[in-house]
VOTIKE-352626 format. One line per field, with one value per residue (C-alpha): residue in one letter; residue number from 1; x, y, z. Coordinates in Angstrom, 3 decimals. Layout:
# residues N
type (A / ...)
seq (NUM / ...)
X (X / ...)
Y (Y / ...)
Z (Z / ...)
END
This chain:
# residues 282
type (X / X / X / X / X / X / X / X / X / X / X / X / X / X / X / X / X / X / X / X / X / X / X / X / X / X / X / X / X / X / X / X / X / X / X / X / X / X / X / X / X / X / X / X / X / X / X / X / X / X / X / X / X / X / X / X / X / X / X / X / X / X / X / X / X / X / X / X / X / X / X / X / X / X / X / X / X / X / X / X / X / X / X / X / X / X / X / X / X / X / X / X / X / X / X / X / X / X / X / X / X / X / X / X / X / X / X / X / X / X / X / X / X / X / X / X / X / X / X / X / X / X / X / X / X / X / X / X / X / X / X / X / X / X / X / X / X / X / X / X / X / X / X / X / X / X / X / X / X / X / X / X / X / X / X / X / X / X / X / X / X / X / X / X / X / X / X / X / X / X / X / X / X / X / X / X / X / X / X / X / X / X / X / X / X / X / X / X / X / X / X / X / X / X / X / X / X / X / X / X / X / X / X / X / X / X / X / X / X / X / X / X / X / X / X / X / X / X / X / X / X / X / X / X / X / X / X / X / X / X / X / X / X / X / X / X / X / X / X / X / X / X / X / X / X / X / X / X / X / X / X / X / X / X / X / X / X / X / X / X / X / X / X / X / X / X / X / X / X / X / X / X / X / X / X / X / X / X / X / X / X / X)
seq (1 / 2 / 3 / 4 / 5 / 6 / 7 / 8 / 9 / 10 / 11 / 12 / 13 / 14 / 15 / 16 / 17 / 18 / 19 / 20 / 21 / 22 / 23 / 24 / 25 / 26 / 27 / 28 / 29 / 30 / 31 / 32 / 33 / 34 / 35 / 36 / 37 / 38 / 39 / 40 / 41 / 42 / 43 / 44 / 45 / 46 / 47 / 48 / 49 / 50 / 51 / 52 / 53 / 54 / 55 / 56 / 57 / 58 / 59 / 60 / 61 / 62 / 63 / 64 / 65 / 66 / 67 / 68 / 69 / 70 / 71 / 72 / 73 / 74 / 75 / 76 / 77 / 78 / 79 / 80 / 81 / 82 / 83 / 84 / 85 / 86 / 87 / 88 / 89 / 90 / 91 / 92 / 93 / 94 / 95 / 96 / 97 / 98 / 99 / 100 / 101 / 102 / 103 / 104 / 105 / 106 / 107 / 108 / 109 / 110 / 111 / 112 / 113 / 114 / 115 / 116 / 117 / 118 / 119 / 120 / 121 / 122 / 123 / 124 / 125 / 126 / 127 / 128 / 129 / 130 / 131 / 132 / 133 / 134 / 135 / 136 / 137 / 138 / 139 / 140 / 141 / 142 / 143 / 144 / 145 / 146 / 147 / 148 / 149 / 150 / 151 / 152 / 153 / 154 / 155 / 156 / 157 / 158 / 159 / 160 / 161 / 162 / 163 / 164 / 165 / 166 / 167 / 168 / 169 / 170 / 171 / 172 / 173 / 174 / 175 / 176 / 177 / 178 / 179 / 180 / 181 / 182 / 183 / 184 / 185 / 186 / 187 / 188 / 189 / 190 / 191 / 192 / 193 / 194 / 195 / 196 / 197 / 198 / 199 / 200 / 201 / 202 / 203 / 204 / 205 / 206 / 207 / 208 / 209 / 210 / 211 / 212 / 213 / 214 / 215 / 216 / 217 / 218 / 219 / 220 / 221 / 222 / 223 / 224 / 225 / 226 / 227 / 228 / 229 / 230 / 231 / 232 / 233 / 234 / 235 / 236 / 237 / 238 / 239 / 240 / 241 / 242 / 243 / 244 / 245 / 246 / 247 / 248 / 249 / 250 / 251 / 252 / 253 / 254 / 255 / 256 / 257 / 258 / 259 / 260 / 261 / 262 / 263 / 264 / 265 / 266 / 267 / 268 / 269 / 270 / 271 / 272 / 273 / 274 / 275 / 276 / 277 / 278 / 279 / 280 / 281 / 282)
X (143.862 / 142.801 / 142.035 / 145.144 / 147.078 / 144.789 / 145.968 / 149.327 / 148.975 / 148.052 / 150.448 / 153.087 / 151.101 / 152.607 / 156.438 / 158.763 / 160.342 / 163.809 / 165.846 / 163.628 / 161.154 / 157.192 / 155.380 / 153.719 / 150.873 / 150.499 / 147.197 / 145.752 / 141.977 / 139.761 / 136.368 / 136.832 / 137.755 / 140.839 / 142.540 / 145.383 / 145.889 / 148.089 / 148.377 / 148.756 / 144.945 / 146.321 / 146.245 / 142.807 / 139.866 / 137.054 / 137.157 / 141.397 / 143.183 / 146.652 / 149.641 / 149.104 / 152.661 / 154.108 / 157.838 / 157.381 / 161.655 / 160.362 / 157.042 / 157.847 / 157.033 / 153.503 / 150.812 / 147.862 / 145.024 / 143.437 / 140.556 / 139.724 / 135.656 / 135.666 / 137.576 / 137.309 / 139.836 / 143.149 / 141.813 / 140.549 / 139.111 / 139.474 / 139.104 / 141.847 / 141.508 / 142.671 / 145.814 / 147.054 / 145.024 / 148.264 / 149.409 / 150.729 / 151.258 / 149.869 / 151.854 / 150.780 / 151.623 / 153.668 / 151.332 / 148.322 / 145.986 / 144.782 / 141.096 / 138.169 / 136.209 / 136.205 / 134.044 / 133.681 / 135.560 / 132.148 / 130.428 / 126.019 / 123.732 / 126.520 / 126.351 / 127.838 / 131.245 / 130.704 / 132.636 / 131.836 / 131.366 / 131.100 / 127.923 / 126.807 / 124.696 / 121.748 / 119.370 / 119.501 / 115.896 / 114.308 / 111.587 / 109.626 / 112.344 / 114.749 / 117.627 / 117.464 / 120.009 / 120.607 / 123.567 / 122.144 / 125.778 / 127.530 / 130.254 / 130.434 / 130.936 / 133.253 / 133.971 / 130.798 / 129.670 / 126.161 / 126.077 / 123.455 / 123.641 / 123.725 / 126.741 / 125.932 / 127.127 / 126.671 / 129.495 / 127.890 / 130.965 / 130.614 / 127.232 / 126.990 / 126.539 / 122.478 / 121.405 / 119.658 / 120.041 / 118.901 / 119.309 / 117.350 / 117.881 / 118.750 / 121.329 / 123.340 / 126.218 / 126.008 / 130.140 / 132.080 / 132.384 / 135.854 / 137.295 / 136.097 / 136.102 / 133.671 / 129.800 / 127.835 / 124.637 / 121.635 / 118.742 / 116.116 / 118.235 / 121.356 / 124.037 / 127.232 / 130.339 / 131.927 / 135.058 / 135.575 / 138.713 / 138.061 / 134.744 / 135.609 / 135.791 / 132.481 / 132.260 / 128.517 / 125.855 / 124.972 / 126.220 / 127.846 / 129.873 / 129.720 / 131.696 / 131.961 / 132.176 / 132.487 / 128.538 / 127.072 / 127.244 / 126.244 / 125.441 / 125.130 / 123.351 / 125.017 / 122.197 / 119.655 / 116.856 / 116.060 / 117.322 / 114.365 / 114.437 / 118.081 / 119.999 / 123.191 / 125.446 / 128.528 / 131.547 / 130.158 / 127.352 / 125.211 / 122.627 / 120.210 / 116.836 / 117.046 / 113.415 / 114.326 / 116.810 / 116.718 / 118.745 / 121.578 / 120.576 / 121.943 / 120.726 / 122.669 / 121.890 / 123.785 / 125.656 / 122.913 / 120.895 / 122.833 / 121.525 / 122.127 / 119.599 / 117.038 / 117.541 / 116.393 / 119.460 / 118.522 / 118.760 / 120.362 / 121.699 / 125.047 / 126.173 / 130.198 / 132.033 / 135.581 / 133.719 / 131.831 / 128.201 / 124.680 / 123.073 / 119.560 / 117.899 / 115.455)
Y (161.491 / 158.072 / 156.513 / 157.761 / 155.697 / 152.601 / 152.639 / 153.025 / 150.744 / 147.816 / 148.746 / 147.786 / 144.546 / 142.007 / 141.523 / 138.500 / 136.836 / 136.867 / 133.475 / 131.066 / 131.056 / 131.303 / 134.725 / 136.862 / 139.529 / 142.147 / 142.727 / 145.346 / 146.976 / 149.325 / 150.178 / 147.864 / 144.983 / 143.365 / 142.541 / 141.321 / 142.547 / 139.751 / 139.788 / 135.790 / 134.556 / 131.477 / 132.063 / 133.718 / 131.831 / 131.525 / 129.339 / 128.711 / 128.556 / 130.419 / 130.616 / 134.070 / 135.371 / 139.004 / 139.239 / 138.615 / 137.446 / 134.611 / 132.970 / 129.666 / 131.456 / 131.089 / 132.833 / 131.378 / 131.122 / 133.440 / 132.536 / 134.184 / 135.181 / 137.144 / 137.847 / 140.765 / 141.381 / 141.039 / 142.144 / 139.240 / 139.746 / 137.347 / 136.923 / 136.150 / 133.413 / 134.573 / 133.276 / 134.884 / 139.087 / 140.303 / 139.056 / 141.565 / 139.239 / 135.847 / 133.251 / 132.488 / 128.844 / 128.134 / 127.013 / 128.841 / 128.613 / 125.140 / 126.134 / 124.824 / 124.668 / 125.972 / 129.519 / 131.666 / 135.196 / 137.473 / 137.010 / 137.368 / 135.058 / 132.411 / 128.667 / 128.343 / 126.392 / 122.699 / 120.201 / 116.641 / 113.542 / 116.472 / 116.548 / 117.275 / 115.174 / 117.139 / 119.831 / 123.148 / 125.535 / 128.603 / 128.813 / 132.084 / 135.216 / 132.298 / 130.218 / 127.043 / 124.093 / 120.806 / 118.105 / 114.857 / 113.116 / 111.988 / 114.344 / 117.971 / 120.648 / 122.774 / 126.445 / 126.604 / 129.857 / 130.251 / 131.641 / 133.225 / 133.557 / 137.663 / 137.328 / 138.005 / 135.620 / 134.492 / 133.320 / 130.184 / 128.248 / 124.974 / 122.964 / 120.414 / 116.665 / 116.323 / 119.357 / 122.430 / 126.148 / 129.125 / 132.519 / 135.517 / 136.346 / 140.006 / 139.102 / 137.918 / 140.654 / 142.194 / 142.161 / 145.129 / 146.894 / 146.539 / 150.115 / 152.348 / 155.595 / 157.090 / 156.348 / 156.783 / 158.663 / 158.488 / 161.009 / 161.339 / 164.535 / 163.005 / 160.760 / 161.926 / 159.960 / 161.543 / 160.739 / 161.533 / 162.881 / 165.071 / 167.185 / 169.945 / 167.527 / 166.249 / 164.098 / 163.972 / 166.185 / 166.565 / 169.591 / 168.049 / 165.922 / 163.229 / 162.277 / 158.691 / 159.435 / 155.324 / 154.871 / 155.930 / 158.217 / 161.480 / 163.582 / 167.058 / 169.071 / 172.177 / 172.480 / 175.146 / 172.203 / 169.269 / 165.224 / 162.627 / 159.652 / 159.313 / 155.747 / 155.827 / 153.096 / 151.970 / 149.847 / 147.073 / 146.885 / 147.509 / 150.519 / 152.864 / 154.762 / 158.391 / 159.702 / 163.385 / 165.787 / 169.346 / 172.054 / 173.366 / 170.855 / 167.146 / 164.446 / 161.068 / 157.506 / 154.844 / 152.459 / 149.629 / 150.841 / 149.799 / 146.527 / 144.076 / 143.775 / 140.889 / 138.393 / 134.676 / 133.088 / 130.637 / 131.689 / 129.768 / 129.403 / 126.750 / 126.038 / 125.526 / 123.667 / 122.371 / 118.867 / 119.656 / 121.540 / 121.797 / 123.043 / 124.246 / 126.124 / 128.813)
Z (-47.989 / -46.351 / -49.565 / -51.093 / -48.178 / -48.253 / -51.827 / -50.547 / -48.347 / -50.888 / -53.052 / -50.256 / -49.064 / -50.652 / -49.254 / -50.342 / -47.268 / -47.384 / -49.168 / -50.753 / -47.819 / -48.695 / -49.831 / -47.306 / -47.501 / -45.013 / -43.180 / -42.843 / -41.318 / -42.957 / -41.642 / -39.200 / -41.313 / -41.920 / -45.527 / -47.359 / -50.644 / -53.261 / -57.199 / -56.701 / -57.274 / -57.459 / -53.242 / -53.317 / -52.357 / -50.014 / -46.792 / -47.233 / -44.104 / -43.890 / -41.078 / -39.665 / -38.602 / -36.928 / -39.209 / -42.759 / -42.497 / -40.087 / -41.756 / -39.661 / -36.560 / -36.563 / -34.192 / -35.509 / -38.341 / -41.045 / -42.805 / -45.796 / -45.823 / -48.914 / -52.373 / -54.024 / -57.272 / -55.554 / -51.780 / -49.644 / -46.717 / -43.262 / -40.174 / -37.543 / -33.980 / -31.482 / -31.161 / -34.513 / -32.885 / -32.698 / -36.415 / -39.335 / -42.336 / -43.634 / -45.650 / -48.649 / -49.849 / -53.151 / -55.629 / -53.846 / -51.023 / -49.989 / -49.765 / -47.732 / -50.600 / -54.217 / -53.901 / -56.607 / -56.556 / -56.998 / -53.860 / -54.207 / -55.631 / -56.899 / -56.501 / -53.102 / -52.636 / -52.026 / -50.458 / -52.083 / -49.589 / -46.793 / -45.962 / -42.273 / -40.348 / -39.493 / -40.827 / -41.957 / -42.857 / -42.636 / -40.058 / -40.397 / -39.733 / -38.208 / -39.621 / -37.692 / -37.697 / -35.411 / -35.335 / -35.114 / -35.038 / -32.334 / -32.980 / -32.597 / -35.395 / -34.778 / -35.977 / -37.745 / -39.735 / -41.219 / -45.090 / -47.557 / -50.986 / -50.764 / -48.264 / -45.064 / -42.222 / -38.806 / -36.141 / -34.813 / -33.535 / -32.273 / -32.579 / -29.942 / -30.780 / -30.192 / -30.365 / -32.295 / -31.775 / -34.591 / -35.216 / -36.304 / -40.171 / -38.926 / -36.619 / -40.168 / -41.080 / -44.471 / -45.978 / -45.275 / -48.651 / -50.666 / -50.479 / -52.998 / -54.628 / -56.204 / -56.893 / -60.545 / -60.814 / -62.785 / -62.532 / -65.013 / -65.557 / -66.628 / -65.305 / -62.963 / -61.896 / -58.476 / -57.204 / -53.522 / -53.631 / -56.739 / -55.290 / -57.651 / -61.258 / -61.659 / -64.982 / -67.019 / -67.017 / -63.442 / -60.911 / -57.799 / -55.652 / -53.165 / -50.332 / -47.998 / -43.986 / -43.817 / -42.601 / -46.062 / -48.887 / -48.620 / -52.092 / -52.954 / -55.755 / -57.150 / -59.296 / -59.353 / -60.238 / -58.411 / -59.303 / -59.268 / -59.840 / -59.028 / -59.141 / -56.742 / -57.570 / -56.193 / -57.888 / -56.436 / -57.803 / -54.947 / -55.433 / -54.129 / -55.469 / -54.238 / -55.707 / -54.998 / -54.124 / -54.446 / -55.890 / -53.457 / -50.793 / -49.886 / -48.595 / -46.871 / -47.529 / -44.928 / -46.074 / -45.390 / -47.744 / -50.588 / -52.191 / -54.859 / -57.565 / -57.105 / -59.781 / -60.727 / -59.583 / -56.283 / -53.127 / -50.544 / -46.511 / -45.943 / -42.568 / -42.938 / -40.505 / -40.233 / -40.456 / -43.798 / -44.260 / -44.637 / -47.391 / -47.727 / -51.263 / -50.074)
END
């Protein structure tokens, strides 16, 4: 039932302002998030700024700022100031976004957006489990956030002209997870596909069903023999080894757990500021 009206809920995002005024997407939360949802990728990219505004009939009215911090097929994800907390829609610009910086939709292990002639004045490494960073300007940065290649992020804010500050690589956020619904399954037994709202349909060879409480997946064997060996994998492409689970039992794995596959793309950190950034290759 809540998927079925977050999928309602896109489907109804996108609202045309009255006259010839601008588009507008509404906003939305889920897990604790907040989205838009537009079929207009032209206004879809990483680090754009839009006019966040509370009646879609009155887009000049505007409350404040949303970022976006995350694309995902025609969902993006942001964050609002504070000025623009009480928002429901942004305004999307004819023609598209204006964006930061050109970012790539597919968030992970992707060259990072750049911003040419932007560069930073200052320095930006990895010092044992700490991401460290100093601004050796005279200026300050301002609304600074600290990026890795496998898309977490930290809130720094402002840097102070002259000075240095760093933060512990676990303290980064891992992105919320684009709504989903359903996970694949592949056990040295056979493969599975379960959709969450379908317990009672399982597709493929394996007995069961699986269901999302929002902090991780939990999966259950109808079986009378046990899975090993099991790779749970979600839309995204994030998965999970489960090595066993028995017959008529389940067994929950938290929604941390999922990760990307390692690959031999580089990794990387970026500290991005209204001013411009600092890049560092790990």
């Amino acid at each position: 039932m809540r998927l079925l009206s977050l999928l309602s809920l896109c489907v109804a995002s996108v609202v045309l302002a009255k006259g010839s005024g601008p588009e507008t997407a509404k906003i939305f939360t889920d897990k604790g998030s907040t989205y838009f949802r537009t079929d207009n990728k032209k206004a879809l990219a990483v680090g754009a700024e839009l006019d966040a505004v509370a009646d879609a009939k009155s887009p000049d009215k505007v409350l404040g700022k949303a970022v976006i911090m995350e694309v995902t097929g025609a969902l993006a994800r942001i964050t609002l100031d504070d000025e623009a907390a009480k928002a429901k829609y942004v305004v999307l610009p004819k023609g598209g976004a204006a964006p930061a910086a050109e970012a790539p939709i597919e968030k992970g292990d992707e060259a990072p957006p750049r911003t040419p002639g932007a560069k930073l004045e200052g320095r930006l490494v990895l010092s044992g489990l700490r991401f460290e960073w100093s601004n050796d300007s005279d200026a300050s940065f301002t609304a600074c956030v600290l990026h890795h290649s496998d898309g977490s992020s930290y809130d720094v804010g402002e840097v102070v002209k002259h000075t240095d500050d760093g933060v512990l690589r676990v303290k980064l956020i891992a992105p919320s997870d684009p709504p989903f619904d359903h996970i694949d399954l592949t056990c040295a037994e056979g493969e599975g596909q379960f959709w969450f709202d379908k317990p009672n349909a399982p597709k493929g060879k394996l007995k069961g069903y699986a269901t999302n409480d929002g902090g991780g997946i939990i999966l259950y064997n109808q079986m009378e023999t046990a899975w090993t060996s099991c790779d749970i994998r979600k839309p995204n492409g994030t998965h999970y080894v489960l090595s066993h689970l028995k017959g008529h039992s389940d067994d929950s794995v938290a929604k941390n757990r999922f990760k990307k596959e390692e690959d031999n793309k580089p990794k990387w950190i970026e500290l991005r500021c209204k001013e411009g950034e600092l890049h560092t290759i790990l």
